[in-house]
Backbone as a printed PyTorch tensor [residue, N CA C, xyz], in Angstrom:
tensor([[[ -0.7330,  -1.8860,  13.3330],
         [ -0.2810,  -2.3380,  14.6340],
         [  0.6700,  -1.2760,  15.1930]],

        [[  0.3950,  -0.7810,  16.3810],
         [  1.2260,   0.1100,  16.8340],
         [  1.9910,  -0.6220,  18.2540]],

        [[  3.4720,   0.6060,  18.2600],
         [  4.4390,  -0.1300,  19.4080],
         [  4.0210,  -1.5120,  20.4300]],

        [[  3.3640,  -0.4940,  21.0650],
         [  2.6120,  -1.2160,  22.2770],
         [  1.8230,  -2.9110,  21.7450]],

        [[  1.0870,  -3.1000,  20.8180],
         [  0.7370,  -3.9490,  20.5570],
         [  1.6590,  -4.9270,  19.4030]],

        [[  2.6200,  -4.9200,  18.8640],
         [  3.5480,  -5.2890,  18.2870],
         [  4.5980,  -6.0480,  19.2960]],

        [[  4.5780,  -5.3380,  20.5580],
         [  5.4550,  -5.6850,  21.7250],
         [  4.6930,  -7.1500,  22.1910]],

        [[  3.1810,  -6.6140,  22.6800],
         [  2.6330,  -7.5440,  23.1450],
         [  2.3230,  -9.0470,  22.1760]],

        [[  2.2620,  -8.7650,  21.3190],
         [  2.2410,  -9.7110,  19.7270],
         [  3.2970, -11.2520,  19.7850]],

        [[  4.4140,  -9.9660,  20.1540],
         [  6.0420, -10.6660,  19.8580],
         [  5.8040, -11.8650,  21.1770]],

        [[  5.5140, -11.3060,  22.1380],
         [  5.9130, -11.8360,  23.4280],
         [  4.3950, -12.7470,  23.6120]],

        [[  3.1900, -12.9920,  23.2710],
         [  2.0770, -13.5430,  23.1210],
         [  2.4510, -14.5030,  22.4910]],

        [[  3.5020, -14.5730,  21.3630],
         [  3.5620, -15.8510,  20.1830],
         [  5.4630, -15.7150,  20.2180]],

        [[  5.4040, -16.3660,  21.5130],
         [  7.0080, -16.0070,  21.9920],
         [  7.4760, -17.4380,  21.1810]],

        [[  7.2250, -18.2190,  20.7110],
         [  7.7570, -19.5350,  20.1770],
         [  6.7640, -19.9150,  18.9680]],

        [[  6.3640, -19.0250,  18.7670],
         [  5.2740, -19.8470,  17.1470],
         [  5.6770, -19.0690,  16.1000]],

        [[  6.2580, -20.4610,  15.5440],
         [  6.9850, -20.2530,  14.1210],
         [  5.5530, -20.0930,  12.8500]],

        [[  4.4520, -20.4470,  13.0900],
         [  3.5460, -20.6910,  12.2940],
         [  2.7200, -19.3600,  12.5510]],

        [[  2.0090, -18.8990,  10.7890],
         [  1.3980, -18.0700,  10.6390],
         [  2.0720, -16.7810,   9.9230]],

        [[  1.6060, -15.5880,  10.1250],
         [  2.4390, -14.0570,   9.9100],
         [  2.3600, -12.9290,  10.4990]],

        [[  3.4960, -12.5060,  10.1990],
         [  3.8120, -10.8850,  10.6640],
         [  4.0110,  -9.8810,   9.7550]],

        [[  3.2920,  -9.1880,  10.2570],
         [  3.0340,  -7.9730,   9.4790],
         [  4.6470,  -7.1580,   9.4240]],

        [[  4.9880,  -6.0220,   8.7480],
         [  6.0860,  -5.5830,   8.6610],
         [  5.8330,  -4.6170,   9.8780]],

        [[  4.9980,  -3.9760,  10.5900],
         [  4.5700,  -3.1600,  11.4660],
         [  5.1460,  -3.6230,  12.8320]],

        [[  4.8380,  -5.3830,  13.0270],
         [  5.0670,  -5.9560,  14.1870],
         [  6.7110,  -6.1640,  13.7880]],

        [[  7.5280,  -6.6960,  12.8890],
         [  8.5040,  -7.2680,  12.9940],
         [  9.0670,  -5.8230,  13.0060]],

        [[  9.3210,  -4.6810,  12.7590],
         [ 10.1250,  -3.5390,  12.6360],
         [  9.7320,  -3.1160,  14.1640]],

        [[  8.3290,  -2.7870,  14.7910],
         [  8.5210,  -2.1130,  16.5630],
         [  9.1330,  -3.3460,  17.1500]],

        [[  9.4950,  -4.5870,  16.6800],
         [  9.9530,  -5.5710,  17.8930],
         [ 11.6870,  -5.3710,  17.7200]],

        [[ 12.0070,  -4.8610,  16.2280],
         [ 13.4200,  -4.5740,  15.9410],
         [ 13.6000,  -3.1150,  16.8230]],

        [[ 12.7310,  -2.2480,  16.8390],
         [ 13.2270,  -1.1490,  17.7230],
         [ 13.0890,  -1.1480,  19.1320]],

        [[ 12.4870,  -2.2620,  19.3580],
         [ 12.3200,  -2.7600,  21.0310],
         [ 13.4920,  -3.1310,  21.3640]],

        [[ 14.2920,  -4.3900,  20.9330],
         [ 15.3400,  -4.6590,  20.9730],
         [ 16.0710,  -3.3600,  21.4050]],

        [[ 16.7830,  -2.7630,  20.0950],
         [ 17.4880,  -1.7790,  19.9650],
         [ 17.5940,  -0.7050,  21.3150]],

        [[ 16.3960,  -0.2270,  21.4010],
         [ 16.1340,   0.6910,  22.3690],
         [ 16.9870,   0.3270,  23.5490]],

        [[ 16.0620,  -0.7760,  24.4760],
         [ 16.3450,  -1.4910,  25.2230],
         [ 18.0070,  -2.0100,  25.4040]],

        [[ 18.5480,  -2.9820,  24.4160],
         [ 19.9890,  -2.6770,  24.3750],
         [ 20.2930,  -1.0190,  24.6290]],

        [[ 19.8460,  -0.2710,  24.0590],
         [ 20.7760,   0.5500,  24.3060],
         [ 20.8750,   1.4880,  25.5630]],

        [[ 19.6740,   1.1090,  25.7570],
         [ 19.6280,   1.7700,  27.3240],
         [ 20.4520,   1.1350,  28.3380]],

        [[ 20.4300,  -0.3820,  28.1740],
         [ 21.2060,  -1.3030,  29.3970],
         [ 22.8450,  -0.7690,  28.8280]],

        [[ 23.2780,  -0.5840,  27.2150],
         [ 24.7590,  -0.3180,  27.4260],
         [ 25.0280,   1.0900,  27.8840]],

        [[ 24.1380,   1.6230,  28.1650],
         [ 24.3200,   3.5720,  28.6600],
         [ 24.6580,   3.0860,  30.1370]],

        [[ 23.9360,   2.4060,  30.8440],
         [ 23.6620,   1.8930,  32.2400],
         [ 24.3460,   1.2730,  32.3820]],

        [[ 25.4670,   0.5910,  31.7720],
         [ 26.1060,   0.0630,  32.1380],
         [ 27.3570,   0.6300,  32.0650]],

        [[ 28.0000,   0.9930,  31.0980],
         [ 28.5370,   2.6320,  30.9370],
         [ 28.5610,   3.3090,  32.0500]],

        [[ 27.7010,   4.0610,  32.2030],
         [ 27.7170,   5.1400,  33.2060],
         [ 28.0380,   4.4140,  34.3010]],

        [[ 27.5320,   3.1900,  35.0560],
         [ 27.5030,   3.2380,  36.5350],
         [ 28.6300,   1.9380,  36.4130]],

        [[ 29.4140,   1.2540,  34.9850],
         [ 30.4350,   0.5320,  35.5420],
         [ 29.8650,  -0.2460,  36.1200]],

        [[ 28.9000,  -0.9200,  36.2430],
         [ 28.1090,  -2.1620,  37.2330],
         [ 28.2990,  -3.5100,  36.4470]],

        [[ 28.8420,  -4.2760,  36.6250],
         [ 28.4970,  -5.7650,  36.2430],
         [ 26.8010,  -6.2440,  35.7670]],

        [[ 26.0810,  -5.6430,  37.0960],
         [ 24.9130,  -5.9850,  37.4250],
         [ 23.5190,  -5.8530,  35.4140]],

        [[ 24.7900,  -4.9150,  34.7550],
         [ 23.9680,  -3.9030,  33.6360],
         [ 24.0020,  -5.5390,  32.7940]],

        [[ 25.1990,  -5.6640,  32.7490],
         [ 25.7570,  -6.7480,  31.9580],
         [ 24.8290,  -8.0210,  31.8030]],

        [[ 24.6210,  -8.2640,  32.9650],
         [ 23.8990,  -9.3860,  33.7820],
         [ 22.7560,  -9.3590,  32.6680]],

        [[ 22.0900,  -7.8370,  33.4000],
         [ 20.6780,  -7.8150,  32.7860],
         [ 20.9650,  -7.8230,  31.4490]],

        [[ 21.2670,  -7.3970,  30.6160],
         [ 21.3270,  -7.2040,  29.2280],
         [ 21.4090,  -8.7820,  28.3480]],

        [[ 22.1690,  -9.0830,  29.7040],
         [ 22.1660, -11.4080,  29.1590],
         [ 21.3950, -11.9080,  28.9590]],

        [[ 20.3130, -11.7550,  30.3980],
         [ 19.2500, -12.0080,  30.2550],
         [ 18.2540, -11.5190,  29.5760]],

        [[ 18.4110, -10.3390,  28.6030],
         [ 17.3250,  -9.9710,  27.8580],
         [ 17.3710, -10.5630,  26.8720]],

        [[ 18.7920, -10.5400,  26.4980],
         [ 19.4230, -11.3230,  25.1000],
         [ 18.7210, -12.4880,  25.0960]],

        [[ 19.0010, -13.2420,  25.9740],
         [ 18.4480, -14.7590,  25.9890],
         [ 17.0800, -15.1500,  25.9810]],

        [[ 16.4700, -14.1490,  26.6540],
         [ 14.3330, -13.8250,  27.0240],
         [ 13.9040, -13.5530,  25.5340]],

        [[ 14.6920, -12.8120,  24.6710],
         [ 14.1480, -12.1940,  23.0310],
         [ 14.8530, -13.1080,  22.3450]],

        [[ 15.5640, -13.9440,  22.3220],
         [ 16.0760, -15.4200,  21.0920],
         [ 15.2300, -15.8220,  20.2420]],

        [[ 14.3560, -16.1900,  21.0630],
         [ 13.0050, -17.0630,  20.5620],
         [ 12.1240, -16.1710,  19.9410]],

        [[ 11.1720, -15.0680,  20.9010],
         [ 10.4280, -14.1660,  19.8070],
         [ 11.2350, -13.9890,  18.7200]],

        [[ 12.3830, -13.3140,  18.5540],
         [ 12.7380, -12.3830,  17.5170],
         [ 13.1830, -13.8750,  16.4910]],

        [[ 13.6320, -14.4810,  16.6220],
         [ 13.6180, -15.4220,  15.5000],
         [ 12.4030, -16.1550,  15.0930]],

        [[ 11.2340, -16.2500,  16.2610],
         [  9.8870, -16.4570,  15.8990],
         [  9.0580, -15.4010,  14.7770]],

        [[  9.5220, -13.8380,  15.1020],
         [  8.8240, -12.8410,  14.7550],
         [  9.5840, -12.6280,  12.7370]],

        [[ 10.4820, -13.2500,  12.6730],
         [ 11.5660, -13.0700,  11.5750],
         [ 10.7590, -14.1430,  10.8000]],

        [[ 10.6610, -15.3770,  11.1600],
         [ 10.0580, -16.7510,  10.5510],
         [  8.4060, -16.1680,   9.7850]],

        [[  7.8210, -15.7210,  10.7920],
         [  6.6540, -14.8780,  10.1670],
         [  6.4080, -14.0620,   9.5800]],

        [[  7.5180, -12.6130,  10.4460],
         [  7.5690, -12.0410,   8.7930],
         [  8.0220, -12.5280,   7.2100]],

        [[  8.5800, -13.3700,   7.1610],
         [  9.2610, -14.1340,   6.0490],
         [  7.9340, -14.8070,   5.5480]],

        [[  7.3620, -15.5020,   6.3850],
         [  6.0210, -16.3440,   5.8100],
         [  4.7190, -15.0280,   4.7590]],

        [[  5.1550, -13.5080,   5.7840],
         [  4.3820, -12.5900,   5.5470],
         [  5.0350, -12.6650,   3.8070]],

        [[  5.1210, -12.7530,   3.7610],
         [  6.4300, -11.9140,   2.1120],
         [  6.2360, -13.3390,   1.3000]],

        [[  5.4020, -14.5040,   2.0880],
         [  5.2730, -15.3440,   0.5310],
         [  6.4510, -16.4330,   0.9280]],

        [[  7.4110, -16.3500,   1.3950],
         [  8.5480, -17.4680,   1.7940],
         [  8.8660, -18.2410,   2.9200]],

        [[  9.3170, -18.8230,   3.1300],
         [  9.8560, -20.2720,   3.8910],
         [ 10.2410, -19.5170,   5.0020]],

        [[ 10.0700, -20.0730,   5.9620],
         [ 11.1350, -19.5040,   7.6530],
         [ 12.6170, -20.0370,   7.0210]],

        [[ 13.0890, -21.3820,   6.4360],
         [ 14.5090, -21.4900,   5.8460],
         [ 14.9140, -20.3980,   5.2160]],

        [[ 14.2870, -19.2990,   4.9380],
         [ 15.3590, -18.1630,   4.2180],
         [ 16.1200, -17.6520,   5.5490]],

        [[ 15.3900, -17.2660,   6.5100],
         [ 16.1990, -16.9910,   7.6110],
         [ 17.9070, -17.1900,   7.7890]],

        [[ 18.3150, -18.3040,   7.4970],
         [ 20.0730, -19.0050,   7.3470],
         [ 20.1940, -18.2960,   6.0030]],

        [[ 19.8780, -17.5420,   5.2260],
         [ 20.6270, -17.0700,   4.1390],
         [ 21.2840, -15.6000,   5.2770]],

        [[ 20.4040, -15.2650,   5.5700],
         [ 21.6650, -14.2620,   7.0820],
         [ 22.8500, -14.7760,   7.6390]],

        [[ 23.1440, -15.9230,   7.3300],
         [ 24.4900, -16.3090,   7.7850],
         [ 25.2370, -15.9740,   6.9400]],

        [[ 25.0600, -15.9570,   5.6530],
         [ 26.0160, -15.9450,   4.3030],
         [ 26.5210, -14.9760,   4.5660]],

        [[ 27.6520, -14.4510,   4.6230],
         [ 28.0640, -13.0340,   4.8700],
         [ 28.1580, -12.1700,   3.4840]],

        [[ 27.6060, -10.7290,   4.3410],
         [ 27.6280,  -9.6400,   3.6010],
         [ 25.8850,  -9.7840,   2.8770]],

        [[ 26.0890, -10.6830,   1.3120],
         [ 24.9920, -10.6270,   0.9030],
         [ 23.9100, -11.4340,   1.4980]],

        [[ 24.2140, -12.1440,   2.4710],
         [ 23.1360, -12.9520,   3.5270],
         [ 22.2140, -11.8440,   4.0130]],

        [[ 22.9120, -11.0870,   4.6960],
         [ 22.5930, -10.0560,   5.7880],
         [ 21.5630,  -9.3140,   5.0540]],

        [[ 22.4630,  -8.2150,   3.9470],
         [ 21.6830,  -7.6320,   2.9980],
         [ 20.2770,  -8.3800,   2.0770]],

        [[ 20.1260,  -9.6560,   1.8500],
         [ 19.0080, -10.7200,   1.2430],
         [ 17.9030, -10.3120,   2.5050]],

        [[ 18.2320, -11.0360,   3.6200],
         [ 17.3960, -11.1330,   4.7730],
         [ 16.6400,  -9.8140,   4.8530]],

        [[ 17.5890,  -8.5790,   5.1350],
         [ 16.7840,  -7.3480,   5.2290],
         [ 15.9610,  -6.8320,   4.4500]],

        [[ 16.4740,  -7.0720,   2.7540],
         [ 15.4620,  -6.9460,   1.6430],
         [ 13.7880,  -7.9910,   2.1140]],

        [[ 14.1570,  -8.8210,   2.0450],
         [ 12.8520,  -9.7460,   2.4650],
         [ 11.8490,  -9.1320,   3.4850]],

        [[ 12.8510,  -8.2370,   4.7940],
         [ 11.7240,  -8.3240,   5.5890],
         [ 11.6570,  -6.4820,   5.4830]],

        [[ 11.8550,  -6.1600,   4.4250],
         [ 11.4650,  -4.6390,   3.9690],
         [ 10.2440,  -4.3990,   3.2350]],

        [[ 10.2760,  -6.1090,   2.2610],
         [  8.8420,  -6.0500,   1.3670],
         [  7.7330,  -6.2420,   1.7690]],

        [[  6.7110,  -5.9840,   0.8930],
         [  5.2400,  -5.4680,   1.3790],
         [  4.9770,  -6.8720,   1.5670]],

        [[  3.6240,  -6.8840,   2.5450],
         [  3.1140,  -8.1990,   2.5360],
         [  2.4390,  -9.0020,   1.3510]],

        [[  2.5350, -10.2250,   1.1170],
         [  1.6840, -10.8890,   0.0600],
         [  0.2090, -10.8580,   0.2440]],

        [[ -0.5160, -10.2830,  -0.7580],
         [ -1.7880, -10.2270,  -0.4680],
         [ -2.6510, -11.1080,  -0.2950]],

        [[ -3.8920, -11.4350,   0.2610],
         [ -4.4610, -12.1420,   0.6830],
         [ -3.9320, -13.2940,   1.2610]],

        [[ -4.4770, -14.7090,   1.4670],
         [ -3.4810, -15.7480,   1.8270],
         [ -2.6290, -16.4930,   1.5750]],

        [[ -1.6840, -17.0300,   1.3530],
         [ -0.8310, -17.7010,   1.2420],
         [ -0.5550, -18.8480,   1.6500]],

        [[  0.6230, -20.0550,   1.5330],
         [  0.3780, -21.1300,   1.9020],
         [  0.6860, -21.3770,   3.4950]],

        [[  1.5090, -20.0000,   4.0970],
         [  1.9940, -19.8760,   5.4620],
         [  1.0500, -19.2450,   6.2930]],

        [[ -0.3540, -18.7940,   6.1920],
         [ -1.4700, -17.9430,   6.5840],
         [ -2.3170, -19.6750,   7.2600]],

        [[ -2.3830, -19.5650,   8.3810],
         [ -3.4450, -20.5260,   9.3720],
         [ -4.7060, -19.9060,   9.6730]],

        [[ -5.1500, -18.6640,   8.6990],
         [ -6.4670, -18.2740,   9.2720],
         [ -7.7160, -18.5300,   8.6330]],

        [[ -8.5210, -18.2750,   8.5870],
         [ -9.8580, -18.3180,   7.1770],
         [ -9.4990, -17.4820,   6.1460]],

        [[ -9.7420, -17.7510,   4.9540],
         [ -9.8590, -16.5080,   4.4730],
         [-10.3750, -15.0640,   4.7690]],

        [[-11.7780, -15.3780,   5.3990],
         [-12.5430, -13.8500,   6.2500],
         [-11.5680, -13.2250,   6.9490]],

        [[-11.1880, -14.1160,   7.6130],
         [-10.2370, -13.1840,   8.5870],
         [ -8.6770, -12.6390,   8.4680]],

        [[ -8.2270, -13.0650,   7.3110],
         [ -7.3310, -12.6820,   6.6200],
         [ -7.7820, -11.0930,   5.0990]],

        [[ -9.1290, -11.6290,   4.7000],
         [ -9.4440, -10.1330,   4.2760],
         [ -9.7250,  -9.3720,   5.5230]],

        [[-10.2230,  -9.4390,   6.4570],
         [-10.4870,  -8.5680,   7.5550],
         [ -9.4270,  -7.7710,   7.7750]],

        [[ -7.9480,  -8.4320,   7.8910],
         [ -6.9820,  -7.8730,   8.4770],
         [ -6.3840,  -8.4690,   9.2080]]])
């Protein structure tokens, strides 16, 4: 899965906790974020506008849902529960748990969090 379709992925299954994500989709939707923040705090920076602020709220608030949708799936990808997700609250080793999880390879074939056929899960 490349950028472009990882983007479209996130925002296609903007609220579905069910199924998986590949590590491909959940890492370009982490650098989508990123990017994006960081362009609105340059822009906002430079030109001192309220207006940057604004927007950057509203992005925050538009990506809530994917990116905790896209986290739930990758997690399902790796074999585990969307509840691991709240081990990121635990501080320090929360944070560090969560990131290990969504660093590992996917579980092969299907799993009990996979809604597809089997065919189409060997397919890809």
């Amino acid at each position: 899965m490349n950028f472009g379709e990882a983007i479209k992925s996130c925002f296609n299954n903007y609220a579905n906790f069910r199924g998986r994500a590949r590590r491909s989709e959940y890492w370009y939707w982490a650098l989508f974020e990123v990017l994006i923040g960081l362009v609105l705090e340059v822009l906002t920076i430079a030109t001192k506008s309220p207006v940057f602020v604004l927007i950057f709220a509203l992005f925050a608030l538009a990506t809530v849902l994917p990116t905790l949708a896209v986290t739930v799936r990758r997690l399902h990808d790796t074999g585990r529960s969307g509840w691991w997700y709240f081990i990121g609250f635990v501080p320090l080793i929360g944070g560090i748990t969560l990131l290990i999880f969504t660093l590992l390879p996917s579980t092969p074939g299907a799993n009990q969090f996979d809604h597809r056929t089997p065919d189409a899960v060997a397919a890809g």
